[in-house]
One Martini backbone bead per residue (centre of mass of N, CA, C, O) as a GRO file, in nm:
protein
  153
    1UNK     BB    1   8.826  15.043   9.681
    2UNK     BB    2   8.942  14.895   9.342
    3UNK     BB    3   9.249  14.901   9.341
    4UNK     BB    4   9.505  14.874   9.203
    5UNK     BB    5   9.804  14.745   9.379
    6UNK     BB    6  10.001  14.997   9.254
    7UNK     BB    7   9.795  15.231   9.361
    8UNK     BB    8   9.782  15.171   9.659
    9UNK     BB    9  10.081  15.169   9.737
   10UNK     BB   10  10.081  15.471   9.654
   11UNK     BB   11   9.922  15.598   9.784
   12UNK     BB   12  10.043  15.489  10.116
   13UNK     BB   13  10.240  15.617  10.055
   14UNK     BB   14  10.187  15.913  10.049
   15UNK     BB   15  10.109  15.891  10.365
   16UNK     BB   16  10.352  15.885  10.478
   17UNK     BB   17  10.564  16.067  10.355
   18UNK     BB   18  10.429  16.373  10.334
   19UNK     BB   19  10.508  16.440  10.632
   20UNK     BB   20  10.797  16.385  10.668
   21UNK     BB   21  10.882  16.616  10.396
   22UNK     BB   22  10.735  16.847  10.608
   23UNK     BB   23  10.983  16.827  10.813
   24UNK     BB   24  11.211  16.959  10.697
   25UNK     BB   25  11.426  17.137  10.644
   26UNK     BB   26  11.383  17.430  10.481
   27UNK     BB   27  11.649  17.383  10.293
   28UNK     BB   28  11.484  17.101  10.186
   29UNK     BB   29  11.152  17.147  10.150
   30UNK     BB   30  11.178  17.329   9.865
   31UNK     BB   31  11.298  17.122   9.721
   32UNK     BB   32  11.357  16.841   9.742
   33UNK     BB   33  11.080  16.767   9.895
   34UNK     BB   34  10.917  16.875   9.655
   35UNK     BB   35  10.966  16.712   9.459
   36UNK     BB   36  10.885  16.437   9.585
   37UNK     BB   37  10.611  16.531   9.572
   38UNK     BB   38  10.553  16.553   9.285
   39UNK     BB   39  10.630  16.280   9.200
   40UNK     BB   40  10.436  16.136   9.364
   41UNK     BB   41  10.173  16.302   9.237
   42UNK     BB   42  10.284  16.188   8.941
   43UNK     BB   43  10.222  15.879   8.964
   44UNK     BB   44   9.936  15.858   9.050
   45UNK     BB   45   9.816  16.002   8.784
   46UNK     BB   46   9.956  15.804   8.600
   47UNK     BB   47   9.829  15.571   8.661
   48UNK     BB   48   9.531  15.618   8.626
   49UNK     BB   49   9.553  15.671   8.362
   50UNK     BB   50   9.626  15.419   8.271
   51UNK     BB   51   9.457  15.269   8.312
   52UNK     BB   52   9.204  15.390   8.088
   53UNK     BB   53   9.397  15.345   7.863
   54UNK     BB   54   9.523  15.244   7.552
   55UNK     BB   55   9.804  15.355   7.602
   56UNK     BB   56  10.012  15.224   7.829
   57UNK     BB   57  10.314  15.142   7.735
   58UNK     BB   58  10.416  15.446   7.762
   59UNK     BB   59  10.312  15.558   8.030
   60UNK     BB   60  10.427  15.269   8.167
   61UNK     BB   61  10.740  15.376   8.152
   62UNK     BB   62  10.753  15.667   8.237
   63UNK     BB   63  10.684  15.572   8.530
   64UNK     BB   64  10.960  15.447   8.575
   65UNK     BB   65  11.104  15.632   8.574
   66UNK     BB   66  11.014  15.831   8.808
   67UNK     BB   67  11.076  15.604   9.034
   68UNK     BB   68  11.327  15.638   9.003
   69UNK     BB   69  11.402  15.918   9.086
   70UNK     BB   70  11.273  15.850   9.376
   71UNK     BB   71  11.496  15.658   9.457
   72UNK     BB   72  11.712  15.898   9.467
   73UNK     BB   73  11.582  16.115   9.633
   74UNK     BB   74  11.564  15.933   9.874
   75UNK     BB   75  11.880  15.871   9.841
   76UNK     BB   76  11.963  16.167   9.948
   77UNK     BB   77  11.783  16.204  10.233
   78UNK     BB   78  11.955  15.988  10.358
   79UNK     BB   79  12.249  16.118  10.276
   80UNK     BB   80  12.159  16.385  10.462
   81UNK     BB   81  12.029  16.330  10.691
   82UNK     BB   82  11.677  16.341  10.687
   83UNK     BB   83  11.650  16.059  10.747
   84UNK     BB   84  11.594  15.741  10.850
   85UNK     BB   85  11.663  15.426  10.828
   86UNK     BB   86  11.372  15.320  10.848
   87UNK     BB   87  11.254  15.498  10.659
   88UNK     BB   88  11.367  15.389  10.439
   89UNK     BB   89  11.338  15.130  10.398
   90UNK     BB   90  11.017  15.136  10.401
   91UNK     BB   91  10.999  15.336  10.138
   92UNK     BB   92  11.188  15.132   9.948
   93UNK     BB   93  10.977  14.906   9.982
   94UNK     BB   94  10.752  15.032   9.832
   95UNK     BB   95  10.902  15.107   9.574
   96UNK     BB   96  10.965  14.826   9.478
   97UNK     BB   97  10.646  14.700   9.486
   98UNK     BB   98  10.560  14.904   9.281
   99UNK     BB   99  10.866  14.792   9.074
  100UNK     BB  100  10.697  14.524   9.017
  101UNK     BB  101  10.406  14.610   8.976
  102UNK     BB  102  10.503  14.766   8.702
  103UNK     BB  103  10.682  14.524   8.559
  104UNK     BB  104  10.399  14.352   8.518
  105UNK     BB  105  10.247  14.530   8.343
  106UNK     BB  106  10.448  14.603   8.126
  107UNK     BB  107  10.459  14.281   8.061
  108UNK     BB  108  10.185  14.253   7.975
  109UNK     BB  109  10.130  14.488   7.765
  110UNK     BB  110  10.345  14.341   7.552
  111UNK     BB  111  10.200  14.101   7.513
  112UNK     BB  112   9.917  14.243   7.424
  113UNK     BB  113  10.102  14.389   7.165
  114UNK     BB  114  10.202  14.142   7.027
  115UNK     BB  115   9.966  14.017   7.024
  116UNK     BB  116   9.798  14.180   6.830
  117UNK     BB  117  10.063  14.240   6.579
  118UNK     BB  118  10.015  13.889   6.521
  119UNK     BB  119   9.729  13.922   6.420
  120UNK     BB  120   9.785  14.142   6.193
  121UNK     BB  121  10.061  13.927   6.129
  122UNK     BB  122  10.054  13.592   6.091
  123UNK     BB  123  10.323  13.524   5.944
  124UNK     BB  124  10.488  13.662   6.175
  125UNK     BB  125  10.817  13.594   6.376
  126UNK     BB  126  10.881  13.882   6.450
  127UNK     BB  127  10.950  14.151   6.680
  128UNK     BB  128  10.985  14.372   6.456
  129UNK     BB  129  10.718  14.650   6.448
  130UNK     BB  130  10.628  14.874   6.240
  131UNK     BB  131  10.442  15.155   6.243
  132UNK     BB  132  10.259  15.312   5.958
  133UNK     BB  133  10.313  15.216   5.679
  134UNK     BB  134  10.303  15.297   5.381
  135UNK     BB  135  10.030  15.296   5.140
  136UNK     BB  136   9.946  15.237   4.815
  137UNK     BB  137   9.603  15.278   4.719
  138UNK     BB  138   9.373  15.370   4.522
  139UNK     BB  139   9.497  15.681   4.554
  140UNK     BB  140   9.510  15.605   4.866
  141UNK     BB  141   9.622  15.648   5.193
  142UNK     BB  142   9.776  15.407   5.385
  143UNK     BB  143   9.766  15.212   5.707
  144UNK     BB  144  10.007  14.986   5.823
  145UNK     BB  145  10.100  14.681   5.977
  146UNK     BB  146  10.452  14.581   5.990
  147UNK     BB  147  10.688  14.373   5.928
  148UNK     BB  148  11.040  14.487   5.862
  149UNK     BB  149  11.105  14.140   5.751
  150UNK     BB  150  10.852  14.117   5.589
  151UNK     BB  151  10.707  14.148   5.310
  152UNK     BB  152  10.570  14.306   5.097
  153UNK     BB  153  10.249  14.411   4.983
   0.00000   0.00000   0.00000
């Protein structure tokens, strides 16, 4: 398939991971363990999704927090002597390589928003852009996007 990297590499994740995960012992299986296994594959369904979505930069924030909490779970597995030091280790680095290639996404989707929303607004020098402020226009509600800092039309 032609995956993007950072779907590819959570995919790769979560092939390492969840037998791993699947042999913890019973007391920490069922909770720790489900949750991390949830996570994981809470990542995977979200890439794909903002793949094809129109409105990318807020799904792809949200998965940065997944990601992070991902994080935090690893590093409990590893405080509790569930997962050895290499296999943390390993784990650790596909997660920061995700949130590398996850944190130029959201950089990429930010400046192609940034910039639609200065083709929208030419005069416009200011970074504060609000959406969807009402306009009366002949009688009927439109909605426009304009810089917060530029003058009313």
């Amino acid at each position: 398939m032609n995956d993007l990297p950072v779907i590819q590499k959570t995919y790769d994740l979560i092939k390492y991971y969840i037998p791993i995960l699947n042999r913890l012992p019973k007391n920490h299986k069922f909770t720790l363990g489900d949750r991390v296994i949830t996570e994981l594959y809470n990542l995977l369904e979200g890439l794909i999704t903002a793949q094809y979505s129109e409105e990318k930069l807020n799904l792809l924030k949200a998965l940065n927090g997944k990601l992070s909490i991902l994080r935090y779970q690893t590093r409990l597995l590893y405080d509790f002597e569930l997962i050895a030091m290499k296999r943390y280790q390993y784990i650790m680095q596909h997660l920061n390589e995700i949130g590398k290639n996850l944190g130029r996404w959201i950089k990429q989707q930010s400046a192609k928003q940034q910039k639609s929303l200065s083709e929208k607004n030419p005069g416009c020098t200011t970074q504060s852009v609000e959406e969807g402020i009402p306009k009366q226009s002949l009688g009927t509600r439109k909605f426009i996007n304009r810089c917060q800092k530029c003058p009313k039309r």
